[in-house]
C-alpha positions as CSV (number, residue, x, y, z in Angstrom):
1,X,-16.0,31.1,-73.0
2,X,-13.7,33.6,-71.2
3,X,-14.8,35.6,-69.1
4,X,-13.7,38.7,-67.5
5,X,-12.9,39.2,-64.0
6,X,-14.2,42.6,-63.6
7,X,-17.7,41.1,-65.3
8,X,-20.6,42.4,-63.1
9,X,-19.3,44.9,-61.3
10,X,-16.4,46.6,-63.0
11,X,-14.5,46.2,-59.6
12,X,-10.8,45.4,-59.6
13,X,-10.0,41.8,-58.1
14,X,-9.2,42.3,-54.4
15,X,-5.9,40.4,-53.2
16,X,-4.8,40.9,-49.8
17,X,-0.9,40.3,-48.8
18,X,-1.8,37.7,-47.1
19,X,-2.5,35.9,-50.3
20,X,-0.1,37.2,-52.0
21,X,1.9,35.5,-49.8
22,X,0.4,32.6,-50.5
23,X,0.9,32.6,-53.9
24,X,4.7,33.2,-53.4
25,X,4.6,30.4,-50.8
26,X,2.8,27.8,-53.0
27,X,4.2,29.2,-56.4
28,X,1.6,31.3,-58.7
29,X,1.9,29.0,-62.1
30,X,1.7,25.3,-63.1
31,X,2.4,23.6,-66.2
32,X,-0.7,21.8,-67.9
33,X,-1.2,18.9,-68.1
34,X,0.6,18.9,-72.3
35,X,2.9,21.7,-71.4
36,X,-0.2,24.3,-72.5
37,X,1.8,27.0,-71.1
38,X,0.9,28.6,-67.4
39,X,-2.1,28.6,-65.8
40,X,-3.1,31.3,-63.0
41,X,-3.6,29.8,-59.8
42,X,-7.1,30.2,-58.4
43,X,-7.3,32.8,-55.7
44,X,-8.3,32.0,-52.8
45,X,-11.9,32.0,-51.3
46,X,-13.0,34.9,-49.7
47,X,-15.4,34.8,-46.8
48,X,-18.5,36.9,-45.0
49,X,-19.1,40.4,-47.9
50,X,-16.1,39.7,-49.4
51,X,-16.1,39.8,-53.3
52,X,-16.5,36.4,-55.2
53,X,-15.2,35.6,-58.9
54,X,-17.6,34.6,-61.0
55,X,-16.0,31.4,-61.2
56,X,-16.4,31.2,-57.3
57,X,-20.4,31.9,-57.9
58,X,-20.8,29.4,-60.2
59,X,-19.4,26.8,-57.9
60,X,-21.4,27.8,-54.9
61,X,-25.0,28.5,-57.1
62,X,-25.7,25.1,-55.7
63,X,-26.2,25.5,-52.2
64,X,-25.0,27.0,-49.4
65,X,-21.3,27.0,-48.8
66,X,-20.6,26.3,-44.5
67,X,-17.8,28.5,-43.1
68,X,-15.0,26.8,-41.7
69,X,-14.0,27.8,-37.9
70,X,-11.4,26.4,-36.2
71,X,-12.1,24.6,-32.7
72,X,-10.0,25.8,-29.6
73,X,-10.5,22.3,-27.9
74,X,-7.5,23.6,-25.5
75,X,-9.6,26.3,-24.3
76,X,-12.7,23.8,-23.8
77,X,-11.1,21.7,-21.8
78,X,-9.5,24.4,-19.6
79,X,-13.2,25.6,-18.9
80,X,-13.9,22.1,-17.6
81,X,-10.9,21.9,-15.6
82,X,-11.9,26.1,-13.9
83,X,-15.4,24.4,-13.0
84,X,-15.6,24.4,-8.8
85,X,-15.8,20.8,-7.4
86,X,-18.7,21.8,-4.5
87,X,-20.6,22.6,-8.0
88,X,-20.2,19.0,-8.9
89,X,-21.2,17.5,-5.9
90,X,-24.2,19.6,-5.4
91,X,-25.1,18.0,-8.9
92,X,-24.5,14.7,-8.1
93,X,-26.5,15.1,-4.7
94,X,-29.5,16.6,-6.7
95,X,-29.3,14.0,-8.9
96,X,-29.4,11.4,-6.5
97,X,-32.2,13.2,-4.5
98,X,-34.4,13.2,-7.8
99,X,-33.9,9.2,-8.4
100,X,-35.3,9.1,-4.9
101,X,-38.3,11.3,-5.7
102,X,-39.4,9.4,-8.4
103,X,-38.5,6.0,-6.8
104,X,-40.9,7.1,-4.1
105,X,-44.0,8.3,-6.5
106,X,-43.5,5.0,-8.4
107,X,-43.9,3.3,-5.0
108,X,-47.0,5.3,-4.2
109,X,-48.6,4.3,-7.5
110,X,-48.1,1.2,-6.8
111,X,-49.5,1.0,-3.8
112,X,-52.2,3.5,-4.7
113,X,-53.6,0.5,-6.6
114,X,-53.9,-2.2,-3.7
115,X,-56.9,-1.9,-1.1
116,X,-56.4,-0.6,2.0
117,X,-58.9,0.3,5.1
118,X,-58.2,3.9,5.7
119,X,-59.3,5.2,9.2
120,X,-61.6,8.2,9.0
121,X,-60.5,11.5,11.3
122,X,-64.1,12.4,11.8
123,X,-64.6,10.0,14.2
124,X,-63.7,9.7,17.9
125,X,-60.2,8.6,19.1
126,X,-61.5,5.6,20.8
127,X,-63.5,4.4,17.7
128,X,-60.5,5.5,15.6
129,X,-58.2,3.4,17.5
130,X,-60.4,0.7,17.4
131,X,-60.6,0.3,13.7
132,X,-56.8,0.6,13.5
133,X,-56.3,-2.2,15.2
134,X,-58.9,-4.2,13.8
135,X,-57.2,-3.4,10.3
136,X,-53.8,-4.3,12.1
137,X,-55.1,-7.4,13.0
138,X,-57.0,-8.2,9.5
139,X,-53.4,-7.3,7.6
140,X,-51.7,-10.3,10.1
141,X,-54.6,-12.6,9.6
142,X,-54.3,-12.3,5.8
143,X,-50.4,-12.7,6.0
144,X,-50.8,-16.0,8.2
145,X,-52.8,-17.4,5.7
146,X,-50.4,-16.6,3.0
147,X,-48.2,-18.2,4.6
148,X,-50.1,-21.2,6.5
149,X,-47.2,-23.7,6.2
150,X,-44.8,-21.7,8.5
151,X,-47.6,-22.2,11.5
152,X,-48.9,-25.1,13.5
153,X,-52.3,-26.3,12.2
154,X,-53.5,-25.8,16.1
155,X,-52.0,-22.2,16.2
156,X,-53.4,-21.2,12.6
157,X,-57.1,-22.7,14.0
158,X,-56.1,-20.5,17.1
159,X,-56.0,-17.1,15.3
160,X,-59.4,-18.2,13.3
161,X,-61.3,-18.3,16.7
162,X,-59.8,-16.4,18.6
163,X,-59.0,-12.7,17.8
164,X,-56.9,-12.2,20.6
165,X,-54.4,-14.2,20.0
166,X,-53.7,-13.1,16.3
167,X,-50.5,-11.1,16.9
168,X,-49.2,-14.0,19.2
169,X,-49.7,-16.4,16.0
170,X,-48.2,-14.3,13.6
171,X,-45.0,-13.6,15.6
172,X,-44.5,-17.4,15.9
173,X,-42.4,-17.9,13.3
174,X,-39.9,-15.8,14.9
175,X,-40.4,-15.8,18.9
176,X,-38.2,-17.3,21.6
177,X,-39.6,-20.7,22.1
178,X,-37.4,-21.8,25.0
179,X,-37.2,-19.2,27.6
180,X,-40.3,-18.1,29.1
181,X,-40.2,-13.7,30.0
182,X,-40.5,-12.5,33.1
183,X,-44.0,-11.7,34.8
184,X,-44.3,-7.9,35.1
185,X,-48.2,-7.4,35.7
186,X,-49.2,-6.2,38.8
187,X,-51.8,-8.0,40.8
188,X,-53.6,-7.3,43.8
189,X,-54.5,-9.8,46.6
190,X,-58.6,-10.6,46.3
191,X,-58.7,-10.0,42.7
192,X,-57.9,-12.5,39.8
193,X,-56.1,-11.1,36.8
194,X,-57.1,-11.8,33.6
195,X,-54.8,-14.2,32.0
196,X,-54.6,-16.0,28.8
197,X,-53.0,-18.9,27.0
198,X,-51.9,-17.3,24.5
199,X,-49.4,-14.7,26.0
200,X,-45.9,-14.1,24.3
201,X,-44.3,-14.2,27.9
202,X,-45.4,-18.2,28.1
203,X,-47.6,-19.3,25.5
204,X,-44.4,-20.2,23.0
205,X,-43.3,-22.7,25.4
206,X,-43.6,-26.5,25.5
207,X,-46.3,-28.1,26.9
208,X,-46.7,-32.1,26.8
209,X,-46.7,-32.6,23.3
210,X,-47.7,-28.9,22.0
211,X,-47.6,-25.2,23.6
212,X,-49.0,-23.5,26.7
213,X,-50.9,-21.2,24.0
214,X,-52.6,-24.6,22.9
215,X,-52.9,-27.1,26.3
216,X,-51.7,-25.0,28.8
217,X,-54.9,-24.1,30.2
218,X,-55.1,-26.4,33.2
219,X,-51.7,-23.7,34.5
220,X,-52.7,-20.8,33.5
221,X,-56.3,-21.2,35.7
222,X,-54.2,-22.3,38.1
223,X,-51.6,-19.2,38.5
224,X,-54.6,-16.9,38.2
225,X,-56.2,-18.6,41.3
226,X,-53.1,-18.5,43.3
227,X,-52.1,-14.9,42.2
228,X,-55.7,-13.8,43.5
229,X,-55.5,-15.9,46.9
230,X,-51.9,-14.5,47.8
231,X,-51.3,-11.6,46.1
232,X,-48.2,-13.4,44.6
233,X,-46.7,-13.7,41.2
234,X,-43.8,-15.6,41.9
235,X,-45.9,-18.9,40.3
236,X,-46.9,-17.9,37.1
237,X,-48.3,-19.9,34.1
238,X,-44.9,-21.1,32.5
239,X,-43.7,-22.3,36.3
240,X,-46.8,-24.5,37.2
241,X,-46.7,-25.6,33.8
242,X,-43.0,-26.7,34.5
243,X,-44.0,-28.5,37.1
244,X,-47.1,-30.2,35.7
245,X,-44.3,-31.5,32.9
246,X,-41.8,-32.8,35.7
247,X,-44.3,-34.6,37.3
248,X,-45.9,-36.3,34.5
249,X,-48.8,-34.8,34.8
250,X,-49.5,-32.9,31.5
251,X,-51.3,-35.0,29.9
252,X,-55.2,-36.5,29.7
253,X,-58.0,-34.7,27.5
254,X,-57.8,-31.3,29.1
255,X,-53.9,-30.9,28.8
256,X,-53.4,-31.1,32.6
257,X,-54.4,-33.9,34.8
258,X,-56.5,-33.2,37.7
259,X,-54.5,-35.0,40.4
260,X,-51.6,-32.8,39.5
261,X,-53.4,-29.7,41.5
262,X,-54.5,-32.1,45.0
263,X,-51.0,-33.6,44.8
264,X,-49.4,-30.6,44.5
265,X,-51.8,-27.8,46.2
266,X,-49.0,-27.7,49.2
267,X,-46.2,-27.0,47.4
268,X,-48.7,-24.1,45.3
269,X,-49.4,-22.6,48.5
270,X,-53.1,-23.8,48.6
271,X,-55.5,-26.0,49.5
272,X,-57.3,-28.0,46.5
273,X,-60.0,-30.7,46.9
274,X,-62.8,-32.4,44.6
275,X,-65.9,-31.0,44.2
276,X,-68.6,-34.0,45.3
277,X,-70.9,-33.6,42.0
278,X,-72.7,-36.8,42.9
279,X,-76.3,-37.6,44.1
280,X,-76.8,-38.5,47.3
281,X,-77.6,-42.4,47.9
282,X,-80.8,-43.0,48.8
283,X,-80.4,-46.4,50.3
284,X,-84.0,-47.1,51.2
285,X,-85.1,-46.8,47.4
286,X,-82.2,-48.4,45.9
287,X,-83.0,-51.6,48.3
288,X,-86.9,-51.4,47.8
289,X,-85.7,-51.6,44.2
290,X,-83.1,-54.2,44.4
291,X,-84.6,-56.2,46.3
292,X,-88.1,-56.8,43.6
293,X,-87.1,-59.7,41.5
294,X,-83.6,-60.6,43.2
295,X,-82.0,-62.5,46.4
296,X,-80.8,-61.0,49.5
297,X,-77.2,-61.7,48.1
298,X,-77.8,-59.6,44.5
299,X,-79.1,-57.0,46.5
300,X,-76.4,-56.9,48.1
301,X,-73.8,-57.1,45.6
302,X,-76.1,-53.9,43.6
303,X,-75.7,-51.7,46.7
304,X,-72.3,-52.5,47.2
305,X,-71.5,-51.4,43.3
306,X,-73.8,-48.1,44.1
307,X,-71.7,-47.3,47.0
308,X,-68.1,-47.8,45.2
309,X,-69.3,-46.1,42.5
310,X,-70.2,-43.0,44.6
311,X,-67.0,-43.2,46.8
312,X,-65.0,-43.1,43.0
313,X,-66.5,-40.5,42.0
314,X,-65.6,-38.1,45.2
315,X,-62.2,-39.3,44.9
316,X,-62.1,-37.9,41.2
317,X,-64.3,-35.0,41.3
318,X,-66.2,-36.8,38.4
319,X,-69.0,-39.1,38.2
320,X,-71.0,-41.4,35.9
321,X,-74.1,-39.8,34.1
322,X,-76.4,-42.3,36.2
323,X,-75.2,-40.4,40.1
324,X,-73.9,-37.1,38.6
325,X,-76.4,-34.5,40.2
326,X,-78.8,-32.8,37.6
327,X,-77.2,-29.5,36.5
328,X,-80.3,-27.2,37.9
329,X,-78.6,-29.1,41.3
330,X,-75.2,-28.9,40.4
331,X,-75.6,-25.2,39.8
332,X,-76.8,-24.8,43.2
333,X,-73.8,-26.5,44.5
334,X,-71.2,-24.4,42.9
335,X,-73.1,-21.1,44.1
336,X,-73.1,-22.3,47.4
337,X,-69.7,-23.3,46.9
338,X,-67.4,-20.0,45.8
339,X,-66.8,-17.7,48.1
340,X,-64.7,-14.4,47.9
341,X,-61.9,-16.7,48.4
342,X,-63.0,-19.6,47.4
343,X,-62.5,-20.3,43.6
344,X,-63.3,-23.1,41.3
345,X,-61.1,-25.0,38.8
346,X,-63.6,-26.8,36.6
347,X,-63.0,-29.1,33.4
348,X,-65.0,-28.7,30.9
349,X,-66.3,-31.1,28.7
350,X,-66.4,-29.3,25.6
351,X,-70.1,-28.1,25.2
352,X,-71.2,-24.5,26.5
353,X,-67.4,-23.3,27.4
354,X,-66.4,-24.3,24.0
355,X,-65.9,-27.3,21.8
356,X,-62.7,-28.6,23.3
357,X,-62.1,-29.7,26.8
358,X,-60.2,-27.7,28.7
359,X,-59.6,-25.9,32.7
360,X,-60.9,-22.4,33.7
361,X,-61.7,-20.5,36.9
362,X,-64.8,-20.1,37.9
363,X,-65.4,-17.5,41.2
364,X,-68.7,-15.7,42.7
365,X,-70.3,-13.1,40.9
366,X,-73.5,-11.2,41.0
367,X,-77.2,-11.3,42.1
368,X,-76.4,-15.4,41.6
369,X,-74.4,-15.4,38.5
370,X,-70.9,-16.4,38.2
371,X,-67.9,-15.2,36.2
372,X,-65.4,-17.8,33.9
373,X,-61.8,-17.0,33.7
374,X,-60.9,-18.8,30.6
375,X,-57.6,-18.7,29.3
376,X,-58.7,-20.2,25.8
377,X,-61.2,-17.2,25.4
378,X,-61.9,-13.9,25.8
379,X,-65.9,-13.9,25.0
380,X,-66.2,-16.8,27.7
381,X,-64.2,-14.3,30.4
382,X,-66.1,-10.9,29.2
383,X,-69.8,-11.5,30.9
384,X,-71.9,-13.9,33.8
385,X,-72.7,-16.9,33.6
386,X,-75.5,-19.1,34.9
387,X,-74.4,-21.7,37.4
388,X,-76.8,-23.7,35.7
389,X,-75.0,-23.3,32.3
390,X,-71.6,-24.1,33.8
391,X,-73.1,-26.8,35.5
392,X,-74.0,-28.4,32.2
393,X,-70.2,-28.2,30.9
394,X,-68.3,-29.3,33.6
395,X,-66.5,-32.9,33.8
396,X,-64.6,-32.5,37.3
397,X,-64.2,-29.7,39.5
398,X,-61.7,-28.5,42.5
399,X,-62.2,-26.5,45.0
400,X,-59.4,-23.8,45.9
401,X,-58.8,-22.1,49.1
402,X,-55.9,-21.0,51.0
403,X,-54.9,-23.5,53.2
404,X,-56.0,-21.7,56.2
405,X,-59.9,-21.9,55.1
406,X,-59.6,-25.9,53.9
C-alpha cells in the first residue's frame, strides 16, 4: 500500500542542503533489482524534533532508537595530559597512607583477640610499675618456654625458680658469651653489695663445665666479701672466677673448691681460714669408754683415729656427722664468729639454703640473727636468718678477714 508522505500531518517533507548534497554526492536513483525503473533514495534520518516519515516510524515503533555522537578521544587525552603532576603524587601518597590505615586496624583486630594483662591507671605508680614488670617478665617466661630448645636445661630450670634471673635467660640466645662487661656499681668500704649469679656483666661466661649464672657461686660470694673488706672492685665475680678456672680449682659439688680461697686469700687481698665445726675431744670419756671391753693397745689405736679424725676436719673446715658440733652449738659459733668485718663463706649442703649445694656470704646481723648473701637467690638474701638454721645447712665454712685482723 502507498502511502503518502504528507500522511499525518499535511507538512511538506523537510530536506536540508546538506542532504541535498548528499543525494548529489551518492546519486539520488538506483536501478531495481529487474530494471523496475528508479527508485527514490531514502532520506536521511532526522534527529532530536525533527520530522520522521512514516516509513521512519514504522522502523523505530519497536524501541528506542540511541543517537549517535561522535567521541573527541583527541580532546580526552589532552585533558589527561593538562592534569598537574603534584596532583598525582598527592594521590598516590593518600593512597599509600590509606593501605597503611587499614593495615594497621587489621593488625589491631588481630591483636584485639589475644589476651593481654593491661595495667590499670587508678592505681599508684609504684604498684603500676610493679605489675608491668611482672607482665614483662610473664611475656619472656612464656616465650622461653616456646622455645625451650634454644636454652640450657639448667638455665630454663633457672628462670622457673628464680624470677630474677628471667630477663638474663631469655637474652641467652643472643648475649656475648666470651667477654665479661665491665663492673660499674659503686660500692662502699663496710658494706657488701648485693650480687648475683645471674648478672649479664658475668653470668654468660664459662665456668668449669657450665656458666657463672649456674656454678659460679663460690666467686661471686667471694667478690662481694672482698668488695666489702676493701672498698675495691677491681676483683669482681668474672676475675676470681678466672682464676678459680686457671688453677683448677672449679670444680667439686659446690662449683668452686674450698682450698681455692686459703690458697689464694693473699693474692685476693685477704685473709681466709677454716671454720673449726668440730666437738671438742673429751679424752677422759673417750678412754673410760675405750678402754671397757678392749686392751691398752685398741685403746690406743681408737684415740689415735679420734684425734686424726678431728685434726682432718680443721684442716677442711668439714667434719664427719659423729664430731660435727650440734647445730644449736654450731650457731653459737658462727655468731660469735662474724664481726663487722669479719664475714663468712659457708657451703651449703643443699637443705635450708636450697636444694643444691652451693657458696654464700654469711655476715652479722641483728638482735642475734644473721643475714645470707646468696648469689643463687634473692628470697634467701631479702630477710634474717637463724644461726641455728644456717648452722643446719652448712658443709664447710671460711672465715674472711682482712689480713690485718687474721
Amino acid at each position: 500500500m502507498n502511502e503518502s508522505q504528507n500522511m499525518g500531518n499535511n507538512r511538506p517533507v523537510y530536506r536540508s542542503s546538506q542532504q541535498g548534497r548528499a543525494r548529489s554526492r551518492t546519486g539520488s536513483t538506483r536501478r531495481g533489482a529487474q530494471g523496475q525503473g528508479r527508485v527514490r533514495a531514502t532520506s536521511p534520518q532526522l534527529h532530536g524534533r525533527g520530522y520522521q516519515t512514516p516509513g521512519q516510524r514504522r522502523r523505530n515503533a519497536n524501541g528506542y532508537q540511541l543517537q549517535r555522537h561522535p567521541i573527541n578521544f583527541a580532546g580526552r587525552r589532552g585533558m589527561a595530559n593538562r592534569l598537574d603532576p603534584r596532583l598525582i603524587v598527592l594521590a598516590a601518597v593518600a593512597l599509600v597512607l590509606v593501605i597503611v590505615i587499614v593495615f594497621n586496624v587489621v593488625s589491631c583486630a588481630g591483636s584485639a583477640n589475644e589476651p593481654k594483662a593491661e595495667v590499670s591507671s587508678k592505681v599508684s605508680d609504684d604498684l603500676q610499675q610493679q605489675l608491668t614488670t611482672a607482665v614483662t617478665t610473664a611475656d619472656r617466661l612464656k616465650y622461653i618456654a616456646e622455645h625451650a630448645e634454644e636454652y640450657p636445661e639448667a638455665l630454663v630450670s633457672l628462670a622457673l625458680a628464680e624470677p630474677a634471673s628471667i630477663d638474663f635467660v631469655y637474652d641467652y640466645p643472643s648475649a656475648n658469651r666470651d667477654t665479661a662487661a665491665e663492673y660499674t656499681g659503686t660500692v662502699t668500704k663496710g658494706e657488701v653489695p648485693a650480687l648475683f649469679g645471674w648478672d649479664e656483666r658475668w653470668g654468660y661466661l664459662g665456668y668449669g663445665d657450665s656458666l657463672i649464672a649456674l656454678t659460679g657461686s663460690g666467686p661471686v660470694a667471694c667478690a662481694m666479701a672482698r668488695m666489702a673488706l676493701t672498698g675495691e672492685t677491681d676483683q669482681t665475680p668474672a676475675t676470681i672466677a678466672q682464676a678459680a678456672a686457671d688453677a683448677g680449682k672449679a670444680t667439686g659439688n659446690a662449683g668452686t673448691d674450698p682450698s681455692f680461697f686459703t690458697d689464694k686469700a693473699k693474692d685476693l687481698g685477704m685473709s681466709v681460714t677454716a671454720l673449726d665445726i668440730s666437738k671438742p675431744l673429751d679424752s677422759g670419756s673417750s678412754a673410760s669408754a675405750d678402754d671397757q671391753g678392749s686392751d691398752d693397745a685398741s685403746g690406743a689405736d681408737a684415740s689415735t683415729d679420734a684425734s686424726t679424725e678431728g685434726t682432718k676436719d680443721n684442716e677442711t673446715g668439714s667434719s664427719a656427722s659423729s664430731s660435727r658440733l650440734s647445730n644449736a652449738d654450731l650457731g653459737s659459733r658462727i655468731s660469735s664468729t662474724l664481726g663487722a668485718t669479719t664475714y663468712l663463706l659457708v657451703e651449703t649442703s643443699g637443705g635450708a639454703l636450697g636444694s643444691t649445694t652451693h657458696w654464700v656470704l654469711v655476715c652479722a646481723g641483728e638482735d642475734g640473727a644473721v643475714t645470707v648473701h646468696d648469689p643463687t637467690s634473692t628470697d634467701n638474701s631479702s630477710h634474717a636468718w637463724d644461726p641455728t638454721t644456717v648452722a643446719s645447712d652448712l658443709a664447710s665454712a671460711l672465715v674472711v678477714t682482712t689480713p690485718s685482723e687474721s
